[in-house]
N, C-alpha and C positions, 0 to 999 in steps of 0.2 A: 489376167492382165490384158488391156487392151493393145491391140495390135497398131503399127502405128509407121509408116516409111520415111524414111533418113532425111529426107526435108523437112520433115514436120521436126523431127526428134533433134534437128541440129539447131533450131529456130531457138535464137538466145533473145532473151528476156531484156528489155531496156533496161539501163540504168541509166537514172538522169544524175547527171553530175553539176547542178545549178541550183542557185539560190531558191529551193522548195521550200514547203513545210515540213516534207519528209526529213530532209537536210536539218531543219532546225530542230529536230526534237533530239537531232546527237548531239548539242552544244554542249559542251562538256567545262560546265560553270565551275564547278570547283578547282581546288589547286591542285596542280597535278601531284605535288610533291608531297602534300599531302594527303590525297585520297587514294591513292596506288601506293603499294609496296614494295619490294625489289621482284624483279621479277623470275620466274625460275620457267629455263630453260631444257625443251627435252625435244626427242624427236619422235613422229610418230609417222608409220606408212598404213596407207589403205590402198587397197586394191584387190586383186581376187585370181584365184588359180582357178583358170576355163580348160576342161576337159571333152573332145568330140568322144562319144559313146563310139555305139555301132556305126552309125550314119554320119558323114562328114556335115560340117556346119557353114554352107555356104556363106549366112551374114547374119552376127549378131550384132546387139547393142546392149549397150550396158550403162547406167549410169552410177557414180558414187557418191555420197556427200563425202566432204574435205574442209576442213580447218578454215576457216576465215579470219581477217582480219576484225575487231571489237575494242574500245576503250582499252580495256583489260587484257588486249590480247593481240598479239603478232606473228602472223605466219608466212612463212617461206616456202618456197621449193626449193632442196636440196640435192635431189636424184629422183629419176625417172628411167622406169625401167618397162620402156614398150617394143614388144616383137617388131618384125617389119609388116607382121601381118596384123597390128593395128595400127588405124587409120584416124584419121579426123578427130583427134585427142582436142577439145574445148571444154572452156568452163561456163556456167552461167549462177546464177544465183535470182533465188527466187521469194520472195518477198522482203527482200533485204536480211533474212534471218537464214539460212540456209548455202552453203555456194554446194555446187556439185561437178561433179569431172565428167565428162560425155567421153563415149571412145566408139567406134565401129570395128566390130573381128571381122575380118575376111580368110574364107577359104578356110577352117579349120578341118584337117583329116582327120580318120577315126583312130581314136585312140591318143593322139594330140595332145599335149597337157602347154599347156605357155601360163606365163606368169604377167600379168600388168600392173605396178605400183607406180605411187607418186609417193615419196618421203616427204616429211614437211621438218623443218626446225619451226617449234609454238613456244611461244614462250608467252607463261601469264602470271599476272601480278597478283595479290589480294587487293583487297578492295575495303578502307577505312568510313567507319561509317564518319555524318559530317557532325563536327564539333559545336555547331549550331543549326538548330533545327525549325526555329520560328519562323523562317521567311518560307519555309517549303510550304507547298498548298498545291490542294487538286487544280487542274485544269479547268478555266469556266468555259474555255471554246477546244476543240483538239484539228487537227489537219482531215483530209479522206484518208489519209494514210495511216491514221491512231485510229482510227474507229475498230480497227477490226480487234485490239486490244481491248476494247468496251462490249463487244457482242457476245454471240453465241460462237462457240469454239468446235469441234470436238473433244467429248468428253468433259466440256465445260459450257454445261447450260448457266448463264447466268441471268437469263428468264425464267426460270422453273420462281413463282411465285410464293412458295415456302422457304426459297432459297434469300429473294427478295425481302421478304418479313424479318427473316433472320440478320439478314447483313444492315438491316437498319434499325434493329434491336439494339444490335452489337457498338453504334457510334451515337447513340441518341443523345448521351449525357458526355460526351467527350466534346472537350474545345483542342481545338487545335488540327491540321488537317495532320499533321505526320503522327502525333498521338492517335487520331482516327485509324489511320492504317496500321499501327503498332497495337492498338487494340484489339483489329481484326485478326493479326498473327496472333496475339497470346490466348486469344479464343481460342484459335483452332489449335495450339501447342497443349491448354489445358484441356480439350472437351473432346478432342479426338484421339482414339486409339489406334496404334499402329497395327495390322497388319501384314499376312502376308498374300493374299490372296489376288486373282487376276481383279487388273484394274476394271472397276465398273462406271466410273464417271464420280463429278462434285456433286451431282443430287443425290445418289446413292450414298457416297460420305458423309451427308449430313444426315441420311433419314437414316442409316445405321449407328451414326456416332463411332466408327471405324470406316478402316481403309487402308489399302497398299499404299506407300512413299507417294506413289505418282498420283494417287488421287488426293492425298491429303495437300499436297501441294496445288492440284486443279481446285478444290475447295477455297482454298484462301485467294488463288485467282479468282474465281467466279463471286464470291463476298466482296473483291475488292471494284471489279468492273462494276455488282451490283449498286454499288456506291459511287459510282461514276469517274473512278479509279483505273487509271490505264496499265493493265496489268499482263504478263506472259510467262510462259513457261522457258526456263535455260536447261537444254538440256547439255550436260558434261559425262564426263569419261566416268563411269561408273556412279553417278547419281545423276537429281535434278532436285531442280529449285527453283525458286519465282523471282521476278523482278515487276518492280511498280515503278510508274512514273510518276512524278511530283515536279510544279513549276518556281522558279524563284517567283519571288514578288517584285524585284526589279526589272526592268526592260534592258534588253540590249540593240541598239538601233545599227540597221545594217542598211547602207543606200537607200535613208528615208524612209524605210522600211522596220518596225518594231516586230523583233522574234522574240518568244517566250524564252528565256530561258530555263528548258527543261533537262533533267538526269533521268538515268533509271538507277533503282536503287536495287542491291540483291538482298533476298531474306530467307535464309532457310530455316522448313518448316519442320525435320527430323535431325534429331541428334542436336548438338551444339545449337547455342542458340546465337545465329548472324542474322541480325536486323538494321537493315541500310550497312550492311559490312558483309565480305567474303574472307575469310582468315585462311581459307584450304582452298590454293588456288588449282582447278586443275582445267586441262583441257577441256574448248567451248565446243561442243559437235554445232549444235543448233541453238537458235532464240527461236520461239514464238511455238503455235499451237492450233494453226489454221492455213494450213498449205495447198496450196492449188498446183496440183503438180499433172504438166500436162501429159503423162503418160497415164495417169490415172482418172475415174472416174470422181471418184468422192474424194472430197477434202481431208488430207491427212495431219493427225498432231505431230508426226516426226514421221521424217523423212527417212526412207529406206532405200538399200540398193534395190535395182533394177536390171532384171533383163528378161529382154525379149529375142525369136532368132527366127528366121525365114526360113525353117524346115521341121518336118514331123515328128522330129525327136531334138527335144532341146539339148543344149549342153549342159554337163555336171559343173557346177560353179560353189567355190570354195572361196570368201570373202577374206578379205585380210582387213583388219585393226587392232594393231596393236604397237608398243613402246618397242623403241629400241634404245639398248645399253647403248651410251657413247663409250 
């Protein structure tokens, strides 16, 4: 782990909150009342039990992901449960798919155990696919902030050029852009074998014709970017699954200003088959699959807790995620 001092680690991330392209690509064109389901409500804590060893723990840091706000999804804070000897409790969020809890430990003696949680009440909906399909169509321009959705991921090369051949195999004789991507899924539903083995990436999924869950779904990511398909990884409470983006064919004009009307659509690629629909709503941890997370070196596909501590013997840390009964 890179080492890193409470200035840098507290340094939070812009959010622009103005009329972007980022902003436009959440226009959320459908009816709400029909593309959402009722939604079900649960509570969930994350946080972590910090133990000093032998040696006291002058100052650590720690960071967590935490439940975010999405279409489909709404979260609160409920209860917070921090010592006095943590400090500088912030959140930031990092490429819009991601939000995380920052805290600082101070002064931990040996043998010390404290507890830090945030409860959240999340509540999420299913997700109806739409009852018409013709106006949907790929993107012919996207914003700087969709491109990273079109590139190289970890774990999802979608320049590996066997990969490219293939994904335009796969839409050659298809009309229609939502049929294109609906063909891309039933591809990978009928020619790919499940798995249970460590994930190896979407080019190895395809040059095996098998794969773990989480590559089978980077596959049909990396097939759909190949196709110029804005696509990403959703990872939830005990699975994951993709989402594509698709533009209406109408404009919506905002202060003279023409925004795409674009969705993301969800598709899962094991088990039940949801295509532009989510039936099993469960809690959203992360979206996306290319994170720049500045305590780290290399770009990660999901985000993990973090800690680091200003002395020669770390602390023992016990992470908490999990449901609680109401």
């Amino acid at each position: 782990m890179t080492m890193f001092n409470s200035k840098t680690y507290f340094l939070l991330l812009a959010v622009l909150f103005s009329n972007t392209p980022l902003l436009a690509q959440n226009v959320n064109v459908a009816d709400e009342n029909s593309r959402f389901g009722k939604p079900v409500t649960q509570q969930w804590k994350v946080g972590a039990y910090i133990k000093a060893s032998a040696a006291s723990v002058r100052t650590a840091y720690i960071t967590i992901p935490v439940p975010m706000d999405w279409p489909e999804q709404s979260a609160k804070i409920v209860e917070e449960k921090m010592p006095d000897n943590v400090t500088g409790v912030k959140y930031r969020t990092l490429q819009n798919g991601v939000r995380q809890m920052l805290a600082q430990i101070n002064n931990l003696k040996p043998g010390q155990v404290i507890e830090l949680s945030v409860t959240f009440e999340v509540a999420v909906k299913s997700i109806n696919a739409p009852k018409s399909t013709d106006q949907w169509q790929i993107p012919k321009k996207v914003s700087r902030d969709m491109k990273s959705f079109l590139g190289k991921s970890p774990q999802i090369n979608a320049l590996s050029m066997k990969l490219k051949k293939q994904a335009r195999e796969i839409v050659a004789d298809v009309d229609g852009d939502w049929k294109k991507v609906e063909a891309i899924y039933d591809w990978v539903r009928d020619n790919i074998k499940q798995t249970h083995e460590k994930p190896e990436g979407a080019v190895a999924c395809l040059r095996h014709k098998e794969g773990p869950h989480e590559d089978i779904v980077s596959l049909f990511i990396a097939l759909c970017r190949a196709n110029k398909i804005p696509a990403r990884t959703v990872w939830v409470e005990g699975n994951v699954y993709a989402e594509f983006y698709l533009q209406d064919k109408n404009k919506l004009e905002i202060k003279d200003k023409k925004v795409e009307k674009g969705t993301w659509f969800p598709a899962q690629l094991v088990g039940n088959r949801d295509f532009g629909s989510m039936s099993d709503p469960r809690i959203i941890q992360q979206k996306g699959d290319n994170f720049r997370v500045p305590e780290e070196e290399k770009r990660q596909n999901y985000v993990y807790e973090h800690v680091t501590a200003k002395s020669k013997i770390r602390p023992t840390v016990k992470f908490i995620r999990k449901l609680i009964q109401k």
